[in-house]
PDB file of N, CA, C and O in Angstrom:
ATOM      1  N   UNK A   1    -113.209 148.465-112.336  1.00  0.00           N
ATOM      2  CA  UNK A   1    -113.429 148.385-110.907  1.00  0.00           C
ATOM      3  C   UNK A   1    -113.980 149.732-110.430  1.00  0.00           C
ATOM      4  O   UNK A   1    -113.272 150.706-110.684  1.00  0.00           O
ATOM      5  N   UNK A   2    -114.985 149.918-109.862  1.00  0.00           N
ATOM      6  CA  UNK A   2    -115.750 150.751-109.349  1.00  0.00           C
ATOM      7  C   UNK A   2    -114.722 151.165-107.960  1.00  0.00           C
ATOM      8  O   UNK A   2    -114.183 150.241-107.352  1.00  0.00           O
ATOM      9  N   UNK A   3    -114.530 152.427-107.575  1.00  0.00           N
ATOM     10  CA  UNK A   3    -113.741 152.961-106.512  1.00  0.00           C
ATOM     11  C   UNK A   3    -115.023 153.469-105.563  1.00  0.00           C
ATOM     12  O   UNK A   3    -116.180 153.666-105.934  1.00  0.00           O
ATOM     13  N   UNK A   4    -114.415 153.629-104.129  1.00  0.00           N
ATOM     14  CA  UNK A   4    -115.852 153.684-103.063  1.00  0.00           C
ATOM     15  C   UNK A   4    -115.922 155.456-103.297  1.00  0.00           C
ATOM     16  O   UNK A   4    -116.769 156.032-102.615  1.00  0.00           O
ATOM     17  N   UNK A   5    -115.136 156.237-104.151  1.00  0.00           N
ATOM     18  CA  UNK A   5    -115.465 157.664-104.181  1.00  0.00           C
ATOM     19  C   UNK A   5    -116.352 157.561-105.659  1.00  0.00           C
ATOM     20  O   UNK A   5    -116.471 158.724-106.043  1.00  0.00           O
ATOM     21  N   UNK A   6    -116.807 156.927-106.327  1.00  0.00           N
ATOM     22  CA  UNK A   6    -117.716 156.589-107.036  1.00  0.00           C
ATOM     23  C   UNK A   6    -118.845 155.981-106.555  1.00  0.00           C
ATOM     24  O   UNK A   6    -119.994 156.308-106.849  1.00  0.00           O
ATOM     25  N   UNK A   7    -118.400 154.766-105.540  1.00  0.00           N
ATOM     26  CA  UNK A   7    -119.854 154.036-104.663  1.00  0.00           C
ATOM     27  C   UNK A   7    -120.563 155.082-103.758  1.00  0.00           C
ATOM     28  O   UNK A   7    -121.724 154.886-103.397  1.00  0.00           O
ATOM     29  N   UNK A   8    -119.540 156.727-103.210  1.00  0.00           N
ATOM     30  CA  UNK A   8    -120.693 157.493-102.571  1.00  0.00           C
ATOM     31  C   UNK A   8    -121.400 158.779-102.875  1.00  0.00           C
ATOM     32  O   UNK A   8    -122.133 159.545-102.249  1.00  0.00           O
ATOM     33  N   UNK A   9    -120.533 158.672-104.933  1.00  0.00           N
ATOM     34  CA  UNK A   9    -121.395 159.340-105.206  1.00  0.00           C
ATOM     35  C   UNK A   9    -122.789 158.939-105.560  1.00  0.00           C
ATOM     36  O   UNK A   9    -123.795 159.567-105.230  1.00  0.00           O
ATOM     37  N   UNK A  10    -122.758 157.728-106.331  1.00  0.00           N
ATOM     38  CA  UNK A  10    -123.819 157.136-106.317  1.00  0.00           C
ATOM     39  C   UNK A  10    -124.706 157.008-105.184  1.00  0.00           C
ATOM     40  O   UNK A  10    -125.902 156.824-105.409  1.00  0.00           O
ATOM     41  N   UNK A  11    -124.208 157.094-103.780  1.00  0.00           N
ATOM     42  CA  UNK A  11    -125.599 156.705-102.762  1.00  0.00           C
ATOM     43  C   UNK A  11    -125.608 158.097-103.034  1.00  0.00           C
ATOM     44  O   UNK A  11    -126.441 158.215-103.933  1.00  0.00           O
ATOM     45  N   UNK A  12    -125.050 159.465-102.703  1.00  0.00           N
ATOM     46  CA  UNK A  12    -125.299 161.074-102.745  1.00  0.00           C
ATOM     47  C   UNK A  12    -126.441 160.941-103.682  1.00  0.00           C
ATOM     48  O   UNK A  12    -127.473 161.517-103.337  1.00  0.00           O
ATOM     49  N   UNK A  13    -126.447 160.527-104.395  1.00  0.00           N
ATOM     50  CA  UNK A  13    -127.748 160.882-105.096  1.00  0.00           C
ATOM     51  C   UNK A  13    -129.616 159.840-104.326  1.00  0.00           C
ATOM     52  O   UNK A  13    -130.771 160.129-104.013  1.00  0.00           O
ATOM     53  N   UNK A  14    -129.077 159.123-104.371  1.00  0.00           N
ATOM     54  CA  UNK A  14    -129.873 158.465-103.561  1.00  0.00           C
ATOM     55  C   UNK A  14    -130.309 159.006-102.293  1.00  0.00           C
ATOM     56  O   UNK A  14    -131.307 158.511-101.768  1.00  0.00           O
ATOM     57  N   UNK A  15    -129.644 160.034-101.686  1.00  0.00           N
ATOM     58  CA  UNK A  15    -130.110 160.231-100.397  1.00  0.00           C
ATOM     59  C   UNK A  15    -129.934 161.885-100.358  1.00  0.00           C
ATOM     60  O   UNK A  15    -129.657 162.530 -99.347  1.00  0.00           O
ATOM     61  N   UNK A  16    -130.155 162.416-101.668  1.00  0.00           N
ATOM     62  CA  UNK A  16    -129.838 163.793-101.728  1.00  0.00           C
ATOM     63  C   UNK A  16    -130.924 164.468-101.186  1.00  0.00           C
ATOM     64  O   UNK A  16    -130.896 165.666-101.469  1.00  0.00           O
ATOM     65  N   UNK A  17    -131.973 164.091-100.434  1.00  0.00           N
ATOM     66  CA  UNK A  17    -133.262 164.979 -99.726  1.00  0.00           C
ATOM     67  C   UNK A  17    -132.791 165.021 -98.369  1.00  0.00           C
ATOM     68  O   UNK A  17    -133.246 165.921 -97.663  1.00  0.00           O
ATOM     69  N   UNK A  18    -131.605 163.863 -97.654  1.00  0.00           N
ATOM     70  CA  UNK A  18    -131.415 164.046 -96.355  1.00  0.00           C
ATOM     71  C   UNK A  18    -129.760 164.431 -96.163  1.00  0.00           C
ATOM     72  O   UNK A  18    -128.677 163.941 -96.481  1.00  0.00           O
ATOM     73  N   UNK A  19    -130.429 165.993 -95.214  1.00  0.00           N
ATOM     74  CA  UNK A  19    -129.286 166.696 -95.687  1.00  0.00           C
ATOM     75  C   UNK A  19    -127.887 165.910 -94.438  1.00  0.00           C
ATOM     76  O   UNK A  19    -126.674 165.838 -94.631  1.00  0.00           O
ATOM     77  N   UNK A  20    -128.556 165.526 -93.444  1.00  0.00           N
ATOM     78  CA  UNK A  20    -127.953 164.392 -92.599  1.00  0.00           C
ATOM     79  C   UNK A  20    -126.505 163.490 -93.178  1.00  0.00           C
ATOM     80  O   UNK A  20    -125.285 163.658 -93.149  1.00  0.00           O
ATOM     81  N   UNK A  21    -127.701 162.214 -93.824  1.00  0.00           N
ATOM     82  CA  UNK A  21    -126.830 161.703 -94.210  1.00  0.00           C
ATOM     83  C   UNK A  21    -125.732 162.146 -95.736  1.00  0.00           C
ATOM     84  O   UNK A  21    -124.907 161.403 -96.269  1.00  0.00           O
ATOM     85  N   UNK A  22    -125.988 163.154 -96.015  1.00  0.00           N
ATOM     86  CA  UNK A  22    -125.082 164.157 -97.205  1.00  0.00           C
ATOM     87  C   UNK A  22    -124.370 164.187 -96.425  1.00  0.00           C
ATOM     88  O   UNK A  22    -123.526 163.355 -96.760  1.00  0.00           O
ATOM     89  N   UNK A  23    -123.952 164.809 -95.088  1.00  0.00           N
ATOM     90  CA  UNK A  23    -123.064 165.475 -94.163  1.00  0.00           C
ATOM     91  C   UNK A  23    -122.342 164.361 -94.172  1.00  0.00           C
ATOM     92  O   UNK A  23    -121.174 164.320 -94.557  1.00  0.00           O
ATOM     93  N   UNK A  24    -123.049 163.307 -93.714  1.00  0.00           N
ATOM     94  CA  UNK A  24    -121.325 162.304 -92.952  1.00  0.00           C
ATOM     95  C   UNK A  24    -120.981 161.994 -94.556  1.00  0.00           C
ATOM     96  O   UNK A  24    -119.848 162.439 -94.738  1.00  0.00           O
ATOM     97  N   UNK A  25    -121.518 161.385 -95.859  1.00  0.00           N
ATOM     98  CA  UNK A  25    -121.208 161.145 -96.871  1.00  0.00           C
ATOM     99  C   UNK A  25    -119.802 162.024 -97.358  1.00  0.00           C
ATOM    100  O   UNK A  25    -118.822 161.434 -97.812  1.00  0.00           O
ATOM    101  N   UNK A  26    -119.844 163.259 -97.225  1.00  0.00           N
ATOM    102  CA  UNK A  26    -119.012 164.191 -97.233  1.00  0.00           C
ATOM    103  C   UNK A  26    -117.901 163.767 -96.626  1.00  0.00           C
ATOM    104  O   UNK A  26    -116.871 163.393 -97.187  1.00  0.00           O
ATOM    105  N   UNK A  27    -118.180 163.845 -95.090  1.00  0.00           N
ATOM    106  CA  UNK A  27    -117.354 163.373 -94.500  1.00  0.00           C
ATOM    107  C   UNK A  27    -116.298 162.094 -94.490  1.00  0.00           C
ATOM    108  O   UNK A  27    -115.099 162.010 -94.225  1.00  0.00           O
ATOM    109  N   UNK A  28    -117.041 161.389 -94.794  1.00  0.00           N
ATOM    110  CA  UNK A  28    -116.776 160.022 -95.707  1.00  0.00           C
ATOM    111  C   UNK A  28    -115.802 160.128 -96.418  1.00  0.00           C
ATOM    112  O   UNK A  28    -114.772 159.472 -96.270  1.00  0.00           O
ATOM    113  N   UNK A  29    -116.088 161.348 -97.675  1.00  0.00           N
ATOM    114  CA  UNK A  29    -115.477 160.769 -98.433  1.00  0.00           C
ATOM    115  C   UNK A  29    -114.178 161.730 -98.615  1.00  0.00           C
ATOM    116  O   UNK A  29    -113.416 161.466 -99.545  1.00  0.00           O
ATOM    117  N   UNK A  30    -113.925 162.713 -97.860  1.00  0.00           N
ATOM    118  CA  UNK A  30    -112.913 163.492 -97.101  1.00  0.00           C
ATOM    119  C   UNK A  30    -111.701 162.362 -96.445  1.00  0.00           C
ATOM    120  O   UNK A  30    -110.477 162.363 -96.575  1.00  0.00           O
ATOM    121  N   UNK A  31    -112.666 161.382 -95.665  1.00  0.00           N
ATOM    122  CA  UNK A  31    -111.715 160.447 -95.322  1.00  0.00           C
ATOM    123  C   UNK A  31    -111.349 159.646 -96.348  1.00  0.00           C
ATOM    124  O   UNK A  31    -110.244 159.109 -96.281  1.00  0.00           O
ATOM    125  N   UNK A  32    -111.920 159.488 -97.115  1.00  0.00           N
ATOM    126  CA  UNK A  32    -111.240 158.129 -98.159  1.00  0.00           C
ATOM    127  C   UNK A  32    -110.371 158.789 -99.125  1.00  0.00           C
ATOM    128  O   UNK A  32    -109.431 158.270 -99.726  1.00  0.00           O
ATOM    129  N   UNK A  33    -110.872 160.239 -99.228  1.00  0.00           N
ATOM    130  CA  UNK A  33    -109.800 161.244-100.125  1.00  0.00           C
ATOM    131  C   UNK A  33    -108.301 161.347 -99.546  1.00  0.00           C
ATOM    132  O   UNK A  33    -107.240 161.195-100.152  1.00  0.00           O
ATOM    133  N   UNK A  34    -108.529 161.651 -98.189  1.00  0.00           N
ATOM    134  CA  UNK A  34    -106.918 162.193 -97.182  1.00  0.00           C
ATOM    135  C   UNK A  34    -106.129 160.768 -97.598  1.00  0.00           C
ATOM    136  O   UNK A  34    -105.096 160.718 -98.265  1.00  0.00           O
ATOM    137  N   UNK A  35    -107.034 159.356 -96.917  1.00  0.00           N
ATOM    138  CA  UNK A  35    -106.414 158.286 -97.149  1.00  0.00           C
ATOM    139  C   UNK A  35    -105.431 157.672 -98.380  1.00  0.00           C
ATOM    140  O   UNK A  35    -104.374 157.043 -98.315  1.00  0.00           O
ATOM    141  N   UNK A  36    -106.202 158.108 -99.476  1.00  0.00           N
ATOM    142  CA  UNK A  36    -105.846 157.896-100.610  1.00  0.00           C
ATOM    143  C   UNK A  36    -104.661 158.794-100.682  1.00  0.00           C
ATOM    144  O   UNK A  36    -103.558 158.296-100.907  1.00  0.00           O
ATOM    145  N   UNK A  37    -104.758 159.718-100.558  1.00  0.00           N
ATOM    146  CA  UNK A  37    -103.364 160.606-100.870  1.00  0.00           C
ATOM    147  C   UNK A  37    -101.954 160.426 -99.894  1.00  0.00           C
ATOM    148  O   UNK A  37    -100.805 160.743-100.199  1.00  0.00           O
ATOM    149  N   UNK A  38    -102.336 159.943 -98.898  1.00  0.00           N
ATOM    150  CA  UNK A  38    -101.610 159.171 -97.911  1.00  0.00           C
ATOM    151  C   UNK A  38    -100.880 158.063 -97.924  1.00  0.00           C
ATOM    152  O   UNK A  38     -99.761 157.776 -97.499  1.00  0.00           O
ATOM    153  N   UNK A  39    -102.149 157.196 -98.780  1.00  0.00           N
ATOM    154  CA  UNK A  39    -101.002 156.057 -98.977  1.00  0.00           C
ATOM    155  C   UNK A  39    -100.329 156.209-100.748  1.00  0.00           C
ATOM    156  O   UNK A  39     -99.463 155.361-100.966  1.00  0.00           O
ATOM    157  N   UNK A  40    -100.631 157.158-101.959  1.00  0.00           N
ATOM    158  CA  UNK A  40     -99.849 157.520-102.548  1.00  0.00           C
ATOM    159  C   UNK A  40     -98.499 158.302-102.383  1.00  0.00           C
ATOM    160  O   UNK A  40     -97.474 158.237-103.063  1.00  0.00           O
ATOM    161  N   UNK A  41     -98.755 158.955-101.435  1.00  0.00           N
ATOM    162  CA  UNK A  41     -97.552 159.235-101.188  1.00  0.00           C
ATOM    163  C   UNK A  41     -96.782 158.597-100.121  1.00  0.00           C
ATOM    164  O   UNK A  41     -95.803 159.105 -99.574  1.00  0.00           O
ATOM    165  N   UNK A  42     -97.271 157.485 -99.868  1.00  0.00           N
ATOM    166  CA  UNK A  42     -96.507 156.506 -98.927  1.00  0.00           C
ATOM    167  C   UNK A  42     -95.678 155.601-100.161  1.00  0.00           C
ATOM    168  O   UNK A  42     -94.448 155.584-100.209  1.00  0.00           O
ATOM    169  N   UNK A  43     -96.503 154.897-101.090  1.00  0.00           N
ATOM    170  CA  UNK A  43     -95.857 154.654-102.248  1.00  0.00           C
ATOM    171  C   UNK A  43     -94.716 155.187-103.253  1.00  0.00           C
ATOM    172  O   UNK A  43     -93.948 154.551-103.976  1.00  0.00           O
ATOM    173  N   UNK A  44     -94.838 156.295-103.091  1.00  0.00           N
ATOM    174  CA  UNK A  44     -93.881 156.984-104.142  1.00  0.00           C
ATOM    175  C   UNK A  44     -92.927 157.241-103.092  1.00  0.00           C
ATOM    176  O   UNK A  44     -91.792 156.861-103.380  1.00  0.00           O
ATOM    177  N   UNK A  45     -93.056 157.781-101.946  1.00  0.00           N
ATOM    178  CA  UNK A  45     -91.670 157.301-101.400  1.00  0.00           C
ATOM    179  C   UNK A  45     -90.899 156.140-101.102  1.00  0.00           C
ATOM    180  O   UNK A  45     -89.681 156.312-101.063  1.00  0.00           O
ATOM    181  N   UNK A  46     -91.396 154.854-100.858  1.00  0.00           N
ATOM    182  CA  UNK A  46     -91.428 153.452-101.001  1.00  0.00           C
ATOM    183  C   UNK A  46     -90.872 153.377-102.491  1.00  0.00           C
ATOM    184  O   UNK A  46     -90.003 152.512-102.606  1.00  0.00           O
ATOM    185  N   UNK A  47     -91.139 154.015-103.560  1.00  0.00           N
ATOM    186  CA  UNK A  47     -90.735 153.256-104.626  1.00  0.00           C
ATOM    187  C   UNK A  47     -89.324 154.292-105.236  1.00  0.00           C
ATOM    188  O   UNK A  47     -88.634 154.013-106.217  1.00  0.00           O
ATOM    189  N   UNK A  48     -89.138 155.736-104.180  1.00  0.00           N
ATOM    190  CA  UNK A  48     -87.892 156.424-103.980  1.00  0.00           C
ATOM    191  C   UNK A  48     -87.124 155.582-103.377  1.00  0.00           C
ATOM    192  O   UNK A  48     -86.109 155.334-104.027  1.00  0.00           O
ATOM    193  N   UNK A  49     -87.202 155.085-102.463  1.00  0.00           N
ATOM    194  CA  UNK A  49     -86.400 154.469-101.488  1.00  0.00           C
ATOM    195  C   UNK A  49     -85.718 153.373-102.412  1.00  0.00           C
ATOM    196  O   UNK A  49     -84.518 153.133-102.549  1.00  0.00           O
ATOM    197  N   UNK A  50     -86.812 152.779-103.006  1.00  0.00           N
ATOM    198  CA  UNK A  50     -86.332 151.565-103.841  1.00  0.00           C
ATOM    199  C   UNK A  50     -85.155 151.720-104.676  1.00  0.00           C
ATOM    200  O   UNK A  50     -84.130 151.038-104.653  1.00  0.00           O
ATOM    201  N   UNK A  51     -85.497 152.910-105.566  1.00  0.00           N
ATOM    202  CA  UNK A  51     -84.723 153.101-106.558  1.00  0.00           C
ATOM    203  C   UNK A  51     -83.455 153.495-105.900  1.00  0.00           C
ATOM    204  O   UNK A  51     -82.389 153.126-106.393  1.00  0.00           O
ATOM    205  N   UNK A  52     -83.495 154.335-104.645  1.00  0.00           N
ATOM    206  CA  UNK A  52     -82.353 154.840-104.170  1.00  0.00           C
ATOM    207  C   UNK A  52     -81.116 153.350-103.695  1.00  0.00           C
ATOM    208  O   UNK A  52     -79.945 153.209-104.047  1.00  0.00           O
ATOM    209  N   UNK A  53     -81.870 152.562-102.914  1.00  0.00           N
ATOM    210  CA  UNK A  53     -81.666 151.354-102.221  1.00  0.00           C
ATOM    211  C   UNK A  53     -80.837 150.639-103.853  1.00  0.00           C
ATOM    212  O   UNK A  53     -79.631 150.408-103.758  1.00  0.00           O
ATOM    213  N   UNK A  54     -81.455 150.371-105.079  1.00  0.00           N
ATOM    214  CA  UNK A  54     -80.825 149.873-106.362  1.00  0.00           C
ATOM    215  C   UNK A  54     -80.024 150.023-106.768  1.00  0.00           C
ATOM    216  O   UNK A  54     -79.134 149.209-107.011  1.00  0.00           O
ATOM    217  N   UNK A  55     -80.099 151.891-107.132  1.00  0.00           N
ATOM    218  CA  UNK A  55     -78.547 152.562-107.292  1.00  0.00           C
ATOM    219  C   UNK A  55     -77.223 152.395-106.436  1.00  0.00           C
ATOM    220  O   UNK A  55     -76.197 152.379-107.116  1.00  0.00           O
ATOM    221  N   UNK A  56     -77.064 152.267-105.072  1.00  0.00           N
ATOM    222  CA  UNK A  56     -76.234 152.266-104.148  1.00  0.00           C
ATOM    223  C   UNK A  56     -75.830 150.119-104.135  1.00  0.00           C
ATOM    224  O   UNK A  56     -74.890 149.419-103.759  1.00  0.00           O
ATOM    225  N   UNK A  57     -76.861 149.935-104.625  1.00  0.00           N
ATOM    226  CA  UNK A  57     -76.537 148.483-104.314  1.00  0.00           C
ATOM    227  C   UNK A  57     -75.548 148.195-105.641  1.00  0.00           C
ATOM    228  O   UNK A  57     -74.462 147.615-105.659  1.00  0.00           O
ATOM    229  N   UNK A  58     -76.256 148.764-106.677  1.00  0.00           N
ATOM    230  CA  UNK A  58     -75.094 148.677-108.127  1.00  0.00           C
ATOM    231  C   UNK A  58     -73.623 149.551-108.072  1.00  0.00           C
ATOM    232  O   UNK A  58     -72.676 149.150-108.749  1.00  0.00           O
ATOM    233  N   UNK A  59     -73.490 150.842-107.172  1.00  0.00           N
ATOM    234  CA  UNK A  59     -72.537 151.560-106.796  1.00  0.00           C
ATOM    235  C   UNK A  59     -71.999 150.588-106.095  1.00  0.00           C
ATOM    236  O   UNK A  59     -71.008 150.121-106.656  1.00  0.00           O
ATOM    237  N   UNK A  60     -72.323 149.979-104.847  1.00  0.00           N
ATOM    238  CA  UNK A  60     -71.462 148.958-104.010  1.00  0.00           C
ATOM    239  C   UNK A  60     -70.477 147.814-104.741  1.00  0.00           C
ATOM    240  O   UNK A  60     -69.324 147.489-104.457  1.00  0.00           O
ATOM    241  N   UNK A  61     -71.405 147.313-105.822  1.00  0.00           N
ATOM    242  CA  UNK A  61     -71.169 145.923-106.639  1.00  0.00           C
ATOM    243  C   UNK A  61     -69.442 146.261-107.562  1.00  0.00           C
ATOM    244  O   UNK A  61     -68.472 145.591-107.916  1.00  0.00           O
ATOM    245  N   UNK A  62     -69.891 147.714-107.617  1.00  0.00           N
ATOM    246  CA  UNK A  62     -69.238 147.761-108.751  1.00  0.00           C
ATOM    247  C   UNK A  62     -67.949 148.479-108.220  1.00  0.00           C
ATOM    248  O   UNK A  62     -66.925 148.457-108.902  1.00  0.00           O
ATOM    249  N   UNK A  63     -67.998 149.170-106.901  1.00  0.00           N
ATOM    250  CA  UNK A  63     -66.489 149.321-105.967  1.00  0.00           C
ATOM    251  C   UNK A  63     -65.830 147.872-105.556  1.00  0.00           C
ATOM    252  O   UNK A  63     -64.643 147.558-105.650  1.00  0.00           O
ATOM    253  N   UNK A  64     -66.923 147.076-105.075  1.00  0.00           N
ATOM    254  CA  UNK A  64     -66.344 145.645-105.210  1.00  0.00           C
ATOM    255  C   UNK A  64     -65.462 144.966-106.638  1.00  0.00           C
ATOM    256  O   UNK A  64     -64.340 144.516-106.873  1.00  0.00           O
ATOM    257  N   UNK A  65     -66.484 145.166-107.225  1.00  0.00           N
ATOM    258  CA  UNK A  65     -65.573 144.205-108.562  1.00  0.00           C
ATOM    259  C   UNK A  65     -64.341 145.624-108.550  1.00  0.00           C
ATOM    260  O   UNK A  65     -63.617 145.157-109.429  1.00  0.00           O
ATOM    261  N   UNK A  66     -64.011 146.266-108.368  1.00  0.00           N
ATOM    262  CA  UNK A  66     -62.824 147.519-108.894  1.00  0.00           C
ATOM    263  C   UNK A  66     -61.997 146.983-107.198  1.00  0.00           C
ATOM    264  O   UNK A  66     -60.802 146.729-107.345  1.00  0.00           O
ATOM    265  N   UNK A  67     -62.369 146.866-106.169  1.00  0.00           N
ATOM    266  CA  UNK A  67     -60.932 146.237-104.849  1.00  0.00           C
ATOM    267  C   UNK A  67     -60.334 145.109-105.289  1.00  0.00           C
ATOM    268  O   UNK A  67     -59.177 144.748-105.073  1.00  0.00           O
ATOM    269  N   UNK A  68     -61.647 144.265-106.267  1.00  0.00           N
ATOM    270  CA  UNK A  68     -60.924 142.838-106.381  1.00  0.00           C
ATOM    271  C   UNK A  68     -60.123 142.633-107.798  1.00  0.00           C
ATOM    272  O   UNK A  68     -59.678 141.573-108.239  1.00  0.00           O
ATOM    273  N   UNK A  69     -60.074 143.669-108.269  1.00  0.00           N
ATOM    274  CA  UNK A  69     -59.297 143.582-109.796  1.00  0.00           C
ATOM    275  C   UNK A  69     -58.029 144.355-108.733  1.00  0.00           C
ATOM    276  O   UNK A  69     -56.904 143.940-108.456  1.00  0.00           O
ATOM    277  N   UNK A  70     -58.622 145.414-108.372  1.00  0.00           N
ATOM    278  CA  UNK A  70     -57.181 145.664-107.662  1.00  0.00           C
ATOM    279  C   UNK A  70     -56.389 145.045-106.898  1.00  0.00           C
ATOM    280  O   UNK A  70     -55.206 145.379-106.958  1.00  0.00           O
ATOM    281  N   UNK A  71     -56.821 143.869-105.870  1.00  0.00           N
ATOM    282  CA  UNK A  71     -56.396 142.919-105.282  1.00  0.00           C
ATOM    283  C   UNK A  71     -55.471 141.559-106.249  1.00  0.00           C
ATOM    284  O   UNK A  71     -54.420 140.981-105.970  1.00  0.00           O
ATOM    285  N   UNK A  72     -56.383 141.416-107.410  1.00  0.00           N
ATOM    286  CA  UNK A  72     -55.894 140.761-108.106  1.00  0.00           C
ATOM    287  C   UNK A  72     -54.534 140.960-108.853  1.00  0.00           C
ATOM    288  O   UNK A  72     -53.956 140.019-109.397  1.00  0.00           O
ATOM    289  N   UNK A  73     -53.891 142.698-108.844  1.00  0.00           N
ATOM    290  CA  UNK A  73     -52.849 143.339-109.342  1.00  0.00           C
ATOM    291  C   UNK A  73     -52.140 143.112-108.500  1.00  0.00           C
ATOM    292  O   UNK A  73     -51.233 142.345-108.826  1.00  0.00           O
ATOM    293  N   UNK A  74     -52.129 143.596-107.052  1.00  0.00           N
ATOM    294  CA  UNK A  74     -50.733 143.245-106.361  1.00  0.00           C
ATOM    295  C   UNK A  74     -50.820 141.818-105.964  1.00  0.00           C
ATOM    296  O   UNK A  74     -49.824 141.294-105.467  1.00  0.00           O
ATOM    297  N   UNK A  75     -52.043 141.055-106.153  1.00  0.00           N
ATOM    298  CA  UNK A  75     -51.084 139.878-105.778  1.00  0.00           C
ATOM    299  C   UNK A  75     -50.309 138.952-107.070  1.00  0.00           C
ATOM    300  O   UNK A  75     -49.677 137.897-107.015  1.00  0.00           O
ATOM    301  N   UNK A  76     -50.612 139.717-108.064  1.00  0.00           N
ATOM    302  CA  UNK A  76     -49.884 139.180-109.467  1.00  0.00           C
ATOM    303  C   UNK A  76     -48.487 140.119-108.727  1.00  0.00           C
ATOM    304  O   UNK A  76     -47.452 139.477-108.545  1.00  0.00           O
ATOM    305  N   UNK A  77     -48.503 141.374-108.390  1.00  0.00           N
ATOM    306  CA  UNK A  77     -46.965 141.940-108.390  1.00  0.00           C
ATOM    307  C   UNK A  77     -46.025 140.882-107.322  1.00  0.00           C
ATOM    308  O   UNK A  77     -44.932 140.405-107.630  1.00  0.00           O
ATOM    309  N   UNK A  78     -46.752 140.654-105.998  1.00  0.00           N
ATOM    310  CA  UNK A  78     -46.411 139.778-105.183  1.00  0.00           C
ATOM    311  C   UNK A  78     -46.119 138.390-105.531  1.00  0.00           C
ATOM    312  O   UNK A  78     -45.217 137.874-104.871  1.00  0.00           O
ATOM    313  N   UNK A  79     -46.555 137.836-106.220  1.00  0.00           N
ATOM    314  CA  UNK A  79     -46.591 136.584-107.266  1.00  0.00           C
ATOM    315  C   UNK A  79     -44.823 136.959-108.214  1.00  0.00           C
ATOM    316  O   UNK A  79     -44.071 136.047-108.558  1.00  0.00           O
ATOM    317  N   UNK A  80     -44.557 138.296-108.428  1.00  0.00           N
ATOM    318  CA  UNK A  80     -43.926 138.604-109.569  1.00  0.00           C
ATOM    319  C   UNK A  80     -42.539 138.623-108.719  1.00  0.00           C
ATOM    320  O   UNK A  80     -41.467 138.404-109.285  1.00  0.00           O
ATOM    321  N   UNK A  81     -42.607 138.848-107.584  1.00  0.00           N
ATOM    322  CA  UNK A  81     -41.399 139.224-106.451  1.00  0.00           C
ATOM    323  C   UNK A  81     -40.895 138.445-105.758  1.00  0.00           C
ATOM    324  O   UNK A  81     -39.958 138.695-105.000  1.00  0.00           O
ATOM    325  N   UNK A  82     -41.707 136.825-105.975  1.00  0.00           N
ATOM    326  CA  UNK A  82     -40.590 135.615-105.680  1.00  0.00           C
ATOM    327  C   UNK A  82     -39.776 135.133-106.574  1.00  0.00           C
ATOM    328  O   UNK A  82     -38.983 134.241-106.270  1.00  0.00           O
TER     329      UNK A  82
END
């Protein structure tokens, strides 16, 4: 797959006598550069979050299963005390 910071180098050459359209090309591709790094690092925090969001969900699961084994002890002791 061809990326559009490849599609303007290719026109850059094509239009390398007008120093014009070089300028916004530049410009161009300044914007598609910032963008790009923008939404990578929109991703990698998105996929922090994730992992963070996973860990805490397996931490939760697993204080759960440990109240209900403990629940399950006193009501065996309570069970044991009639």
């Amino acid at each position: 797959m061809t990326s559009l910071i490849e599609h303007i180098h290719e026109i850059r050459d094509m239009v390398k006598s007008n120093p014009d359209l070089l300028d916004r090309l530049n410009v161009i591709e300044m914007m598609v550069t910032d963008t790009q790094k923008s939404t990578d690092a929109w991703c990698s925090r998105a996929m922090d979050d994730a992992d963070k969001l996973t860990r805490e969900n397996v931490d939760l699961k697993s204080a759960l299963v440990h109240q209900d084994d403990e629940l399950g002890v006193c009501m065996a002791k309570l069970g044991e005390r009639k």
